[in-house]
C-alpha positions in Angstrom: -5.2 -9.9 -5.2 -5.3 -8.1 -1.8 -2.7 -6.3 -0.1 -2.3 -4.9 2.9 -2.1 -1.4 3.0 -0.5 1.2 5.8 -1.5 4.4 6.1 -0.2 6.9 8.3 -0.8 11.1 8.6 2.6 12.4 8.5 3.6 15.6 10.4 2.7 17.9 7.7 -0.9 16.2 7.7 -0.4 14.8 4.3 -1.5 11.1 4.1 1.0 8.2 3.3 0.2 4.6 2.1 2.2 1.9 1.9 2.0 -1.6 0.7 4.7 -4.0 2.8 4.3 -6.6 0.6 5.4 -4.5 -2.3 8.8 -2.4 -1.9 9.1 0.8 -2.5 4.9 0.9 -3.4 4.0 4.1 -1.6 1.7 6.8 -2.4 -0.4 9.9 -0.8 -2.9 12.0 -0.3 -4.1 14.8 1.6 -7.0 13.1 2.9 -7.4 9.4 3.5 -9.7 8.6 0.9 -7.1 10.2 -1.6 -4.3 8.2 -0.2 -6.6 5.0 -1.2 -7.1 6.4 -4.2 -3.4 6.9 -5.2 -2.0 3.8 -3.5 -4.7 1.4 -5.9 -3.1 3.3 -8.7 0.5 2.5 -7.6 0.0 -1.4 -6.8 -1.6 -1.6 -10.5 1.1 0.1 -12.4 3.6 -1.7 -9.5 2.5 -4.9 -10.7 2.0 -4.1 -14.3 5.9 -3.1 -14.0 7.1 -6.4 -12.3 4.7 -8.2 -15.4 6.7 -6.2 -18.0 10.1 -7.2 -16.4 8.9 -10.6 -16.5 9.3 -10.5 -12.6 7.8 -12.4 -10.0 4.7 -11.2 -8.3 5.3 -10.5 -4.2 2.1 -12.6 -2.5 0.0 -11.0 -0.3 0.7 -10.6 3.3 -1.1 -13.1 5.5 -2.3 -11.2 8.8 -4.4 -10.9 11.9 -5.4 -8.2 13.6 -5.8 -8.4 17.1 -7.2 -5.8 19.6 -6.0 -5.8 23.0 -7.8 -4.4 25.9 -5.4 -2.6 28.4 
């Protein structure tokens, strides 16, 4: 599966992912690469958690991205 995955530099420079498909599914890093890193770690143990509780599994995000010229 794919998910989309947000990643912003927060004011302390320290790297924050995010997956909006998945609540709660956020990880770090202090560089970009290592926010990658640790947010591929979360979704699998995420999803191996919603597996265990016999949950449902969240699908991915359908999206578009779409550059405007101003």
């Amino acid at each position: 599966m794919k998910y989309r995955v947000l990643i912003e530099q927060d004011e302390d420079g320290v790297f924050v992912a995010e997956v909006p498909a998945l609540p709660g599914c956020i990880s770090q890093g202090g560089t970009r690469i290592e926010a990658l890193k640790n947010i591929r770690e979360a979704i699998q143990l995420y999803l191996e958690s919603l597996k265990t509780h016999n949950e449902p599994i969240p699908p991915p995000i359908d999206e578009e991205l779409v550059e405007v010229i101003v």
